[in-house]
N, C-alpha and C positions, 0 to 999 in steps of 0.2 A: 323603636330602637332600644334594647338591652344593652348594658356595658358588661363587658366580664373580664378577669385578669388585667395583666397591661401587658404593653409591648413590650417584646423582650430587646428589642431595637433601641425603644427611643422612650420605654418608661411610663408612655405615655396608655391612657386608656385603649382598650379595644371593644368596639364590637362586637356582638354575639351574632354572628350569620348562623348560624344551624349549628344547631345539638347532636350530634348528630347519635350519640350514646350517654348514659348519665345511669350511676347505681352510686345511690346515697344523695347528700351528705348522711351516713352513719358516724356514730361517737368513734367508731374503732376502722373507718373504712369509706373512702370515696372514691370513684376513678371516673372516668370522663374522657369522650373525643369529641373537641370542637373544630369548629374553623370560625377563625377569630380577625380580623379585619382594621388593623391602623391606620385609620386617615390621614394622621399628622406622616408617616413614612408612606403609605398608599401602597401597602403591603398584606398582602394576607399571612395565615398561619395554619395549619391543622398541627392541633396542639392534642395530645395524650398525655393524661395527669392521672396518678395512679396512688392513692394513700393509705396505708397496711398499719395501723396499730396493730399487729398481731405478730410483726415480725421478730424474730429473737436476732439480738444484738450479734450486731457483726455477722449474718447473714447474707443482709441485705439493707440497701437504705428503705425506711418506710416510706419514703417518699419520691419517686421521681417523678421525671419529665422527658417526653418525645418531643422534637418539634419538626416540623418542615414547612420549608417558605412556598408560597402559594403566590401568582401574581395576581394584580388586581384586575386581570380579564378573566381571571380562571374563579376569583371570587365575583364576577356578575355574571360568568356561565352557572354557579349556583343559586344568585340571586332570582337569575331570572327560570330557569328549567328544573329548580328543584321539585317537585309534585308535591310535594306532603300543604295541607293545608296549615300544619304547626311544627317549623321544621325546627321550632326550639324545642322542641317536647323529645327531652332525650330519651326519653322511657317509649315512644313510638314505635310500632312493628310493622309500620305500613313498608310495602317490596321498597320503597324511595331511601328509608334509614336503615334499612338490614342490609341493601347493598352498596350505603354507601361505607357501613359501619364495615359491611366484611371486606370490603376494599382496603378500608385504611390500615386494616390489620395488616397485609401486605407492602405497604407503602414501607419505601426504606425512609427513617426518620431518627434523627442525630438523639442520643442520648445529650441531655443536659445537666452539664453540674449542679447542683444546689447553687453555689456560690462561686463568687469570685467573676472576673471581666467577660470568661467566656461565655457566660449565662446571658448575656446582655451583647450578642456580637455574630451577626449574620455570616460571619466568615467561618466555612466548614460545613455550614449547614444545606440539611439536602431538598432539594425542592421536588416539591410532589405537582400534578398538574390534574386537572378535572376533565376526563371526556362524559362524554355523553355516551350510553351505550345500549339499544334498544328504550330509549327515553330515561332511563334512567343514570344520574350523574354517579361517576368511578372516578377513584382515587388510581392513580399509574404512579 
């Protein structure tokens, strides 16, 4: 078991269930889509973290965050049916993380403040669900 981030819930650590994309850590550049798993709330997450040293001020923040809530039958349908033999290897091109990666691009997923209560607050946020689809798991 990996731990990564924390819940945006309850603060508490999460899980690393699958990487499912990873470019960096670079000094000027990170971005990443997990799905991340709270046992203390028994909640999942596919989280989209995105970090731009290169942005010019008041453009854009250099940093945000996607999220959507995933339940925790939809995080042991990837537990159990993901294919890839290293499904934390976000840098992986096996068909398992290219389509689960090009799925979650499509996934409708709440922009998150940086700060303040609503960052920390499952209310508003949109829930994504995991099918299965010719064996391989998709983001809906």
């Amino acid at each position: 078991m990996r731990w990564s981030d924390h819940c945006l819930i309850c603060s508490g650590q999460q899980e690393l269930v699958v990487n499912v994309r990873e470019r960096g850590p670079h000094e000027q550049m990170h971005d990443y889509t997990r799905v991340l798993f709270c046992c203390a709330c028994s909640v999942g997450e596919l989280r989209s973290f995105s970090y731009d040293g290169f942005v010019v001020f008041g453009e854009e923040d250099e940093v945000m965050v996607w999220s959507s809530i995933l339940s925790a039958a939809d995080v042991d349908t990837l537990r159990s049916a993901f294919t890839c033999s290293t499904p934390l290897a976000g840098n992986c091109e096996c068909a398992e993380h290219v389509r689960a990666y090009d799925t979650s691009l499509r996934v409708n997923k709440t922009r998150l403040p940086e700060h303040g209560p609503d960052r920390h607050s499952p209310a508003g946020r949109t829930t994504a669900v995991v099918e299965l689809v010719d064996g391989l798991a998709e983001f809906r």
